[in-house]
C-alpha positions as CSV (number, residue, x, y, z in Angstrom):
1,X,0.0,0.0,0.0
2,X,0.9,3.7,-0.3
3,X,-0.2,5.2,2.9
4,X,2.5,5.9,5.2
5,X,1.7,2.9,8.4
6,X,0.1,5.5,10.6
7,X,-2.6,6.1,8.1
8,X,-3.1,3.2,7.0
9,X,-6.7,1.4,8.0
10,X,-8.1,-1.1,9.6
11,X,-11.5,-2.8,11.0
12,X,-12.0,-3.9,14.6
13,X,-14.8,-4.7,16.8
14,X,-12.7,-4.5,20.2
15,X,-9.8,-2.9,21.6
16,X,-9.2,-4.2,25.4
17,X,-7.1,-3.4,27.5
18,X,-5.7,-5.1,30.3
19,X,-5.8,-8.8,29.4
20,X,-4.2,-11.1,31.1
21,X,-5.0,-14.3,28.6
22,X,-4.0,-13.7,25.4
23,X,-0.2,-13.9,25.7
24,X,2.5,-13.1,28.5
25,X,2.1,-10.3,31.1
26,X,-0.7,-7.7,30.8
27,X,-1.5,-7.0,27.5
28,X,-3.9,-4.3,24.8
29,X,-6.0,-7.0,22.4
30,X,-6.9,-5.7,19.4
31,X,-9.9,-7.7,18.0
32,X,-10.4,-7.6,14.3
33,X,-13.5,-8.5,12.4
34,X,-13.3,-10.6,9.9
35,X,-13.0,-14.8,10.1
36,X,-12.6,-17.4,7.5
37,X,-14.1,-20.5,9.9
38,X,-17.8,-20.3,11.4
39,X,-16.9,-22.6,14.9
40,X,-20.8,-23.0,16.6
41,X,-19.0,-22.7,20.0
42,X,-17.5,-19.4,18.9
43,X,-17.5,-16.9,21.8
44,X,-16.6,-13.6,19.8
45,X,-19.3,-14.1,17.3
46,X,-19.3,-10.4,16.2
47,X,-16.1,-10.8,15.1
48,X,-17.3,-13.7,12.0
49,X,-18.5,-10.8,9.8
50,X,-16.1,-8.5,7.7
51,X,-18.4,-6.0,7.7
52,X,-19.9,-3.6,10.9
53,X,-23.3,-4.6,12.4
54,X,-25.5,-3.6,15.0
55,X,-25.8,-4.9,18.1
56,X,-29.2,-4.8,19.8
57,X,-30.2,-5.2,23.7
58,X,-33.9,-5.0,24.3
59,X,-33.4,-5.3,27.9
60,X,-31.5,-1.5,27.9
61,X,-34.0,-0.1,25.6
62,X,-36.8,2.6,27.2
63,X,-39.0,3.1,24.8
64,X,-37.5,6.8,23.7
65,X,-38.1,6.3,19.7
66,X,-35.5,8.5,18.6
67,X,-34.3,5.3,16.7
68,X,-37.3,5.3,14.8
69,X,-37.2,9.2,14.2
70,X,-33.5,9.0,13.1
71,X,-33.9,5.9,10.8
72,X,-33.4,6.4,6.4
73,X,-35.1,2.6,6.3
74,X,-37.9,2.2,8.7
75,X,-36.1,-0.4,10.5
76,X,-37.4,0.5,13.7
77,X,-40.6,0.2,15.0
78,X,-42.4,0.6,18.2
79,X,-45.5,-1.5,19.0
80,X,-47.7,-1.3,21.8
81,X,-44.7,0.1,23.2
82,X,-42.2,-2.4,22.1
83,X,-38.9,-1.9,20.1
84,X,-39.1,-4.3,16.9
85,X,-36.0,-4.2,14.8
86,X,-36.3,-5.8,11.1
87,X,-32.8,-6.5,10.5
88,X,-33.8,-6.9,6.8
89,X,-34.5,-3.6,6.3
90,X,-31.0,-2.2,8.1
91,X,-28.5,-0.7,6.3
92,X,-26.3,-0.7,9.1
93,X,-25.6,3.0,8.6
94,X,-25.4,3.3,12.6
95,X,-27.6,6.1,12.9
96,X,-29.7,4.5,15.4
97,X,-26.7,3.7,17.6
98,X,-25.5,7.4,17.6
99,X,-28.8,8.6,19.0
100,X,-29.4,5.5,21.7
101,X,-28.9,7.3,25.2
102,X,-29.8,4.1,27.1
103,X,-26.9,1.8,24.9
104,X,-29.5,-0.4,23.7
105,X,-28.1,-0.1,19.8
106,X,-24.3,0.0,19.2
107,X,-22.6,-0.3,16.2
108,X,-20.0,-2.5,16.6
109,X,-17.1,-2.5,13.8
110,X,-15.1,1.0,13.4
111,X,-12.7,1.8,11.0
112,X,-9.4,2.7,12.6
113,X,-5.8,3.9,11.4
114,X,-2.6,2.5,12.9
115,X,-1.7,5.2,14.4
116,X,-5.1,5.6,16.3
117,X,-4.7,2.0,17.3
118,X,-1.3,2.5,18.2
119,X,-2.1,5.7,20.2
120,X,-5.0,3.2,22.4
121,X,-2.1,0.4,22.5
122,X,0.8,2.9,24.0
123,X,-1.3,4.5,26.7
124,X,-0.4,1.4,29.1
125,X,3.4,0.9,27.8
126,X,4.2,1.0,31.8
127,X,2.6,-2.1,32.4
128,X,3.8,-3.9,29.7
129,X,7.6,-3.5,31.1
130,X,6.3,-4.3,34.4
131,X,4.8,-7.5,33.7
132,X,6.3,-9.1,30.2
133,X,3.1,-7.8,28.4
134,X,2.7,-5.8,25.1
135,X,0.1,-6.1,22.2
136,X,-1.8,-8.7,20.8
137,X,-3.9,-9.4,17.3
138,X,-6.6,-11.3,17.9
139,X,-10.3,-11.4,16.2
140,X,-12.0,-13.0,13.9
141,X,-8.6,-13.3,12.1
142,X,-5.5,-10.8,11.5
143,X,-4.6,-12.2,8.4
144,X,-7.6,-11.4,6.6
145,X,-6.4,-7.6,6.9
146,X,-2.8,-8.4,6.6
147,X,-1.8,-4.5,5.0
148,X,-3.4,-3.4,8.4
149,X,-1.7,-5.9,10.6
150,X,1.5,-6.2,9.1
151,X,1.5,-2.1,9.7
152,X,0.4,-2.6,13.4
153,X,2.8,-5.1,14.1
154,X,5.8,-2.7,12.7
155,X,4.8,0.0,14.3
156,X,4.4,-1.6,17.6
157,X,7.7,-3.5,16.8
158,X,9.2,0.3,16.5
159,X,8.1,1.3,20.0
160,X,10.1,-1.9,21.4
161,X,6.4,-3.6,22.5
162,X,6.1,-7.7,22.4
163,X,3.9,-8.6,19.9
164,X,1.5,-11.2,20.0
165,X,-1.0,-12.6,17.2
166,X,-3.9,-15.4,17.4
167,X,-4.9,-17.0,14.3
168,X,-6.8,-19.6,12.9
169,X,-4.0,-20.4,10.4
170,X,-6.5,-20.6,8.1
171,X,-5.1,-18.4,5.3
172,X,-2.2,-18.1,2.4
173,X,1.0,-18.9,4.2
174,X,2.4,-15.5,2.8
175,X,0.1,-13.9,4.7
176,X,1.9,-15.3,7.8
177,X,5.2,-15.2,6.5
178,X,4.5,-11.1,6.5
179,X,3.6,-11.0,10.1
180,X,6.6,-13.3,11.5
181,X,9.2,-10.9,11.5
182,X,7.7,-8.5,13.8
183,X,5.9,-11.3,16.0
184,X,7.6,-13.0,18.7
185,X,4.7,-15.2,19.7
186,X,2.0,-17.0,17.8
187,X,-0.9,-18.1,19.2
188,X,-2.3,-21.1,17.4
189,X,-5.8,-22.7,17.0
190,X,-6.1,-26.3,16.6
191,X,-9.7,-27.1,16.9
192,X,-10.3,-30.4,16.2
193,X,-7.4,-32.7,14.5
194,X,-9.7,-34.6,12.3
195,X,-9.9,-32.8,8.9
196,X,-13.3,-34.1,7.9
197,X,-14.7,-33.7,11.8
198,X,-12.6,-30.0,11.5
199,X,-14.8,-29.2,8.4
200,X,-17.6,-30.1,9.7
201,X,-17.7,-27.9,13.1
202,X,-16.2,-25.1,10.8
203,X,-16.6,-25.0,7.7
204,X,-12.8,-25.6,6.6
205,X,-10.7,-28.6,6.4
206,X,-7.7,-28.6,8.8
207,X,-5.8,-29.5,5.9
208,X,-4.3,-26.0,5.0
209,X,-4.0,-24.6,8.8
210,X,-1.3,-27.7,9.8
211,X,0.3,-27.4,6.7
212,X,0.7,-23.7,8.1
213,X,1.6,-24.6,11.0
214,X,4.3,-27.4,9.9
215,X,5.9,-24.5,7.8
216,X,5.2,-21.5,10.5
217,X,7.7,-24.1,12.7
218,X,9.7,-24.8,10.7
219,X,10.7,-21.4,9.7
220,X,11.3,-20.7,13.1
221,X,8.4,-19.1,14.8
222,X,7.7,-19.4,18.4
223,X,4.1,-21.0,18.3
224,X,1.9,-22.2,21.4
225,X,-1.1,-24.4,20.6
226,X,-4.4,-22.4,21.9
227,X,-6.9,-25.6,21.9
228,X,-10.9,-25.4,22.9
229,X,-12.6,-27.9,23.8
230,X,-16.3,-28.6,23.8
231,X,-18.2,-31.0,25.7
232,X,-19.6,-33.7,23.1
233,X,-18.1,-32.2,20.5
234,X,-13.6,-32.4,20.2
235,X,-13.4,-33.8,24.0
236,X,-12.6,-37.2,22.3
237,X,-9.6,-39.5,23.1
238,X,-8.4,-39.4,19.4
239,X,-8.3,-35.5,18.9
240,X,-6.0,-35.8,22.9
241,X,-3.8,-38.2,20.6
242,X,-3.9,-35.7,17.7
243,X,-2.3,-32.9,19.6
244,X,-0.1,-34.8,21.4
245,X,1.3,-36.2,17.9
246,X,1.7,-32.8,16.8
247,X,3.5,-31.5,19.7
248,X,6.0,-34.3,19.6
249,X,6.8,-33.9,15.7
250,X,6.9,-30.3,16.8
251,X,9.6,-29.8,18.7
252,X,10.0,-27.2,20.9
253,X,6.4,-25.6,21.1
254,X,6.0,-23.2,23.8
255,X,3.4,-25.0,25.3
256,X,-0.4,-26.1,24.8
257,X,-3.5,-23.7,26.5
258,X,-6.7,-25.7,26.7
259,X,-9.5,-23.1,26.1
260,X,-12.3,-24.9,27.8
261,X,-15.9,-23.9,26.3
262,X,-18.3,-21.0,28.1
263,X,-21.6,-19.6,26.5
264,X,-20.7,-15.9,26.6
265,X,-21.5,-15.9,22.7
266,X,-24.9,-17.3,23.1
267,X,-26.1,-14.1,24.4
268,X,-23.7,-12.3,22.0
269,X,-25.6,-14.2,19.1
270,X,-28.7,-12.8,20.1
271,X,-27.8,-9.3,20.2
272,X,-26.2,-9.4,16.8
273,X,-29.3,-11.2,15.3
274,X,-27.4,-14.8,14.5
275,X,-29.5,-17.8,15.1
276,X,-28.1,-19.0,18.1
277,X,-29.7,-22.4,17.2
278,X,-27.9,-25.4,18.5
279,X,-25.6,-23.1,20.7
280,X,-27.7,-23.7,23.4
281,X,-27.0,-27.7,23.4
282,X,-23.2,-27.0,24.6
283,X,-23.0,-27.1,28.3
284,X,-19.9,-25.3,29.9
285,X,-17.7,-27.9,31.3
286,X,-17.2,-28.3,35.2
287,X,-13.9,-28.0,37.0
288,X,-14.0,-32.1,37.2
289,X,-14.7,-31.8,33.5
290,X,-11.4,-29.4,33.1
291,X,-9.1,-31.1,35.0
292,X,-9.7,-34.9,33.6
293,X,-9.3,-33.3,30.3
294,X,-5.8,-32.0,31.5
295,X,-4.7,-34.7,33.4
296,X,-5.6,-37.0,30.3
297,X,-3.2,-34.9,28.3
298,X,-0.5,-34.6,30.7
299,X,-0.1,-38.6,30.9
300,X,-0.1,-38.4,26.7
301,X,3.0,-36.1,27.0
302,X,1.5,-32.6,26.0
303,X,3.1,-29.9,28.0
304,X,0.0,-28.3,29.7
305,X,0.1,-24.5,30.1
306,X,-1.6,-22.7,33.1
C-alpha cells in the first residue's frame, strides 16, 4: 500500500485493555472483524463478519423512539410500546446507535488507522515492562487484513512492545510469513485434529492450517497451541492423541493452553441477530470436567500451560 503505516486502515470490533490471557504479562488485544471458519461454539461471534453490524439489547432499551425518528429505512418500529428491529431492512448506517442514550443499539465494527490504534495500544506501555506484556492481534482473524496488521505489528515492533498474534492459520502462508518478523509469539488454533470432523464444526478442512503450521515451525516461529474444547463435540480420546502427535513432531512448542468452552457468545448471538440455534446444546464444562481433560493430556506427553 501507499499510505504511510500510521494512516493506513483497519476494521476492529474491540480494543481491550488489560488482558491477562491472550499472551505473556498484561497486554492491549486488538480484536479484528473478519474470520474465514464459522466454529458454533464461537464466543466472539461479532467478530465472523467482515463488515460492521449492530448490536441490539432490548433489555436497555426505554421506549424513547429517537431510533425510529432517526432511521433512512424504517427499521425501527415501536409497537404497543415495544422496540421491533427488522434487520432486513437495516442498512447498518449506525444512525440509530449514535442517538441511543440508554446503549441499547451500538454499532460494533469501526474503521481505525494505525496510528489511532497505536495511540489506544501505547497508553499502558508502563505495564507492559512491568509485567512481560505488550500487544496482541486477535479477532476473527488478522490475516484477513494483513496490510493493516502487518503495519500494526511494525509499528508496535518500533516502539520496542512484544507482539502477539492469534490465528486460525487458516489463510495463504504468505500472509503469515509477512507477520513473523515482527511477532515473537503465535498463538495457534487447533480445533479439532480430524480434517473431515474439522470441516464439519467449521466449515474448513484442517488441511491447510497444519500445513501452516508445519511450515510457520519450521521457519522458526515461536508457536503455542491455543486448543478449545467442547463437551460432546472435540473432548474425544483421538483428537488428545492428535495434539499430542503434533506436539512431539513439533519440537519445541511453547506449550499447549486448553480453552475450555463457556456460552458468553450465546447471548452475544442474540444481540447481533445470529441464530443462536444449536448453541444452546453445549454445556460449559465443570472444574472435574477441566481437569480430567488435562490430566488426560498430561499422561499423553503434552506440556499443559496454566
Amino acid at each position: 500500500m501507499n499510505s504511510s503505516p500510521p494512516s493506513v486502515r483497519g476494521r476492529v470490533f474491540d480494543i481491550q485493555r488489560f488482558s491477562i490471557h491472550d499472551g505473556p504479562g498484561i497486554r492491549t488485544t486488538v480484536f479484528m472483524k473478519g474470520c474465514p471458519l464459522c466454529c458454533p461454539w464461537c464466543h466472539n461471534p461479532e467478530g465472523i463478519k467482515g463488515r460492521s453490524e449492530l448490536s441490539f439489547t432490548p433489555g436497555r432499551c426505554i421506549g424513547c423512539g429517537e431510533c425510529v425518528r432517526v432511521c433512512p429505512a424504517e427499521a425501527h418500529r415501536l409497537i404497543d410500546g415495544k422496540h421491533v428491529l427488522d434487520r432486513s431492512r437495516c442498512r447498518a448506517c449506525g444512525r440509530c446507535a449514535e442517538t441511543c442514550c440508554a446503549a441499547a443499539l451500538e454499532f460494533v465494527g469501526r474503521d481505525v488507522t494505525v496510528g489511532e490504534v497505536l495511540a489506544d495500544v501505547l497508553r499502558d506501555r508502563a505495564f507492559y515492562e512491568t509485567s512481560g506484556g505488550g500487544m496482541t492481534l486477535s479477532g476473527g482473524e488478522p490475516a484477513g487484513q494483513i496490510d493493516f496488521s502487518v503495519a500494526l505489528l511494525e509499528a508496535a515492533k518500533a516502539e520496542g512492545l512484544h507482539c502477539v498474534v492469534e490465528t486460525s492459520g487458516e489463510c495463504e502462508y504468505a500472509q503469515l510469513a509477512r507477520m513473523s518478523p515482527h511477532v515473537d509469539l503465535y498463538l495457534y488454533d487447533w480445533k479439532e485434529s480430524d480434517p473431515s470432523r474439522h470441516e464439519e464444526l467449521t466449515g474448513v478442512s484442517n488441511r491447510r492450517i497444519e500445513a501452516n503450521l508445519r511450515r510457520l515451525h519450521a521457519d522458526g516461529a515461536r508457536i503455542r497451541l491455543r486448543c478449545p474444547i467442547i463437551p460432546g463435540l472435540n473432548d474425544r480420546p483421538e483428537h488428545f492423541a492428535g495434539i499430542a502427535a503434533l506436539v512431539r513432531e513439533l519440537d519445541g512448542l511453547d506449550g499447549v493452553e486448553i480453552v475450555p468452552y463457556h456460552r458468553l457468545g450465546i447471548g452475544k448471538m442474540e444481540r447481533f441477530g445470529h441464530d443462536p440455534a444449536g448453541r444452546a446444546e453445549f454445556e460449559a464444562p465443570s472444574d472435574e470436567q477441566s481437569a480430567s481433560w488435562i490430566k488426560a493430556m498430561i499422561e499423553l506427553g503434552i506440556p499443559i500451560r496454566p
